[in-house]
N, C-alpha and C positions, 0 to 999 in steps of 0.2 A: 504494500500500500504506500502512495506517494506522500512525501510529508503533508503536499495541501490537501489530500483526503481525512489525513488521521487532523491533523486542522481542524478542520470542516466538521469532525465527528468529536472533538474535544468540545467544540465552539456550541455545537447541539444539545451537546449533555450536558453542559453546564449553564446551557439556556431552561433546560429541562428539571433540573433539579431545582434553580431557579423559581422559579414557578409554582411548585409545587412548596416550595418552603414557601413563598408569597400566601399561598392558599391557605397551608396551615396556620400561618402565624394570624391570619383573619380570623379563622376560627378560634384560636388559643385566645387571642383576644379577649373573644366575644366572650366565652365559658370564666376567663378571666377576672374580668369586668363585671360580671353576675356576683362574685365571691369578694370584689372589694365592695361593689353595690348593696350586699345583706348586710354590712356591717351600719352603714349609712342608712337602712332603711329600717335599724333597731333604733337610731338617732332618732329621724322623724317621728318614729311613735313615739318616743317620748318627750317630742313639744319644739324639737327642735325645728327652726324654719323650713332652713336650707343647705340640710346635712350634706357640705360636699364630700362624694367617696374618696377623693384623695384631692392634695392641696390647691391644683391650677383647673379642677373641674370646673364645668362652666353649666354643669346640669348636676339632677338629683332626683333621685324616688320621688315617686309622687303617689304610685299604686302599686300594688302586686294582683297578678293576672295570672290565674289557673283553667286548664281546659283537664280537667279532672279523667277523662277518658285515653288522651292522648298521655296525661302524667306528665303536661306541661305547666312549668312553675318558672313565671318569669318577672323582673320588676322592673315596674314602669316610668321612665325618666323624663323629665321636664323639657320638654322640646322637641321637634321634628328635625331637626338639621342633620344635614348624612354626619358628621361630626359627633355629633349624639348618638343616631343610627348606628355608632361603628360598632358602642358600647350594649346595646340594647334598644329594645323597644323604646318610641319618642310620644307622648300625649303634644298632640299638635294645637299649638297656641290658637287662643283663639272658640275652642269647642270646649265643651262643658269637662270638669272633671271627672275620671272615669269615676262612674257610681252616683254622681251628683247627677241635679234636672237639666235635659237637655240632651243633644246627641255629644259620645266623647267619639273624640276619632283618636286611633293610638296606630302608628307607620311603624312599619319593622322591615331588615331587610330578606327578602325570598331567600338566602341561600344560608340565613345562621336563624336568629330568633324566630321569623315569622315564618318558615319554611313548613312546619307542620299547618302551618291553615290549608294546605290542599288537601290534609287530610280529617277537617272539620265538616261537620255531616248535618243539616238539617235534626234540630231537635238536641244534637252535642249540649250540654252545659257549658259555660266560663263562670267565673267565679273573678270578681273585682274588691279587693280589701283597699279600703280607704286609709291615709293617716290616722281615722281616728279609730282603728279595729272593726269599724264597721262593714260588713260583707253583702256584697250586691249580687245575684245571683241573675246571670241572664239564660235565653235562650237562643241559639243559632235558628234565624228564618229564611236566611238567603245570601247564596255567592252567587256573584260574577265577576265579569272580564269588561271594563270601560275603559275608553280613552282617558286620558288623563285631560283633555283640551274642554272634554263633553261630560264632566264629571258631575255632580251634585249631591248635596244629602238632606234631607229636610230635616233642619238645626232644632226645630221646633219642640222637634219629638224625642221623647228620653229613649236614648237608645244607646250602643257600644255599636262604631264601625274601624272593623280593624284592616288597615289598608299594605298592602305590599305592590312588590313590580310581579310583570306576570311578563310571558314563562316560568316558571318557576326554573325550568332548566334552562334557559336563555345562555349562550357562550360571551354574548356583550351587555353590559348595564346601562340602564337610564334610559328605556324606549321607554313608548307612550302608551302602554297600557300600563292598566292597574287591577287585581286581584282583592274584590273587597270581601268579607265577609260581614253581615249585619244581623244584628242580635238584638232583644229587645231584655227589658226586667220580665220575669218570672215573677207574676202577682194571683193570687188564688183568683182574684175575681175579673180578669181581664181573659179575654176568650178572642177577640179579633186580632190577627195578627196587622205587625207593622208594614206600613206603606212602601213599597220595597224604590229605592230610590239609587240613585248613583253618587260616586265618591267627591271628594273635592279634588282638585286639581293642585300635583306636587310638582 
């Protein structure tokens, strides 16, 4: 083999390993990130405003989010920004807190936190704990697939819309679709389900 072959096949592989440590270290991250975040979300319940999980954060818990079926337990951080995103699930400024009146919208990305929502089922529970220990129990009434340009949600109405990128398998990030799933509270006396609407635009 000529030297610019074995080159060419050094240059490959070590584009190759590359990449794959790129990918893991996204996801080490993310699992990471969950384990300095429960420390700061023992803070918040006990009064504190804006437990940051370590000193230059620039977000913080605000909810924990269980899908009790899938044995997903994950906590919810103060903003949408992919910067936030990197660390966890983001409650997008703007929309009700999760569990409070109103629709909460919480973005996560398809390939670390929010990735099990493809595998969330009409009727699935979540389960939204507040700052103040208080437990919001919803139900899943509807997924789709919306542009992001054609998005909307009716703000009006109490409800949890949890939003990602779709593909879920997608090989490039940041198209224009979105993957919502919408969930309403679980109340004995409510019997119509919610108005099934599209996401807001990220």
């Amino acid at each position: 083999m000529s030297r610019r072959r074995i080159f060419a096949v050094a240059v490959l592989f070590a584009l190759g390993i590359w990449q794959i440590a790129a990918g893991g270290w996204i996801h080490a991250k993310a699992v990471f990130a969950q384990a300095l975040l429960a420390g700061a979300w023992t803070r918040a319940q006990l009064g504190i405003a804006e437990p940051h999980p370590w000193p230059w954060a620039d977000t913080w818990p605000v909810a924990r989010l269980q899908a009790p079926r899938l044995s997903e337990d994950l906590l919810v951080l103060a903003g949408g920004s992919g910067r936030t995103l990197a660390f966890g699930p983001g409650h997008v400024d703007g929309t009700a807190l999760p569990g409070g009146a109103g629709m909460s919208v919480i973005a996560g990305h398809r390939d670390t936190h929010f990735s099990f929502l493809r595998d969330l089922l009409p009727g699935d529970r979540l389960q939204v704990t507040g700052r103040d220990g208080g437990v919001t129990e919803y139900a899943v009434r509807t997924r789709y697939v919306v542009h992001k340009d054609r998005a909307r949600l009716a703000m009006d109405q109490r409800g949890l819309a949890l939003v990602t990128c779709y593909p879920f398998d997608a090989v490039t990030t940041g198209g224009p679709l979105r993957y919502v799933v919408l969930a309403e509270p679980v109340e004995p006396d409510r019997t119509m389900p919610m108005t099934t609407a599209a996401a807001p635009a990220r």
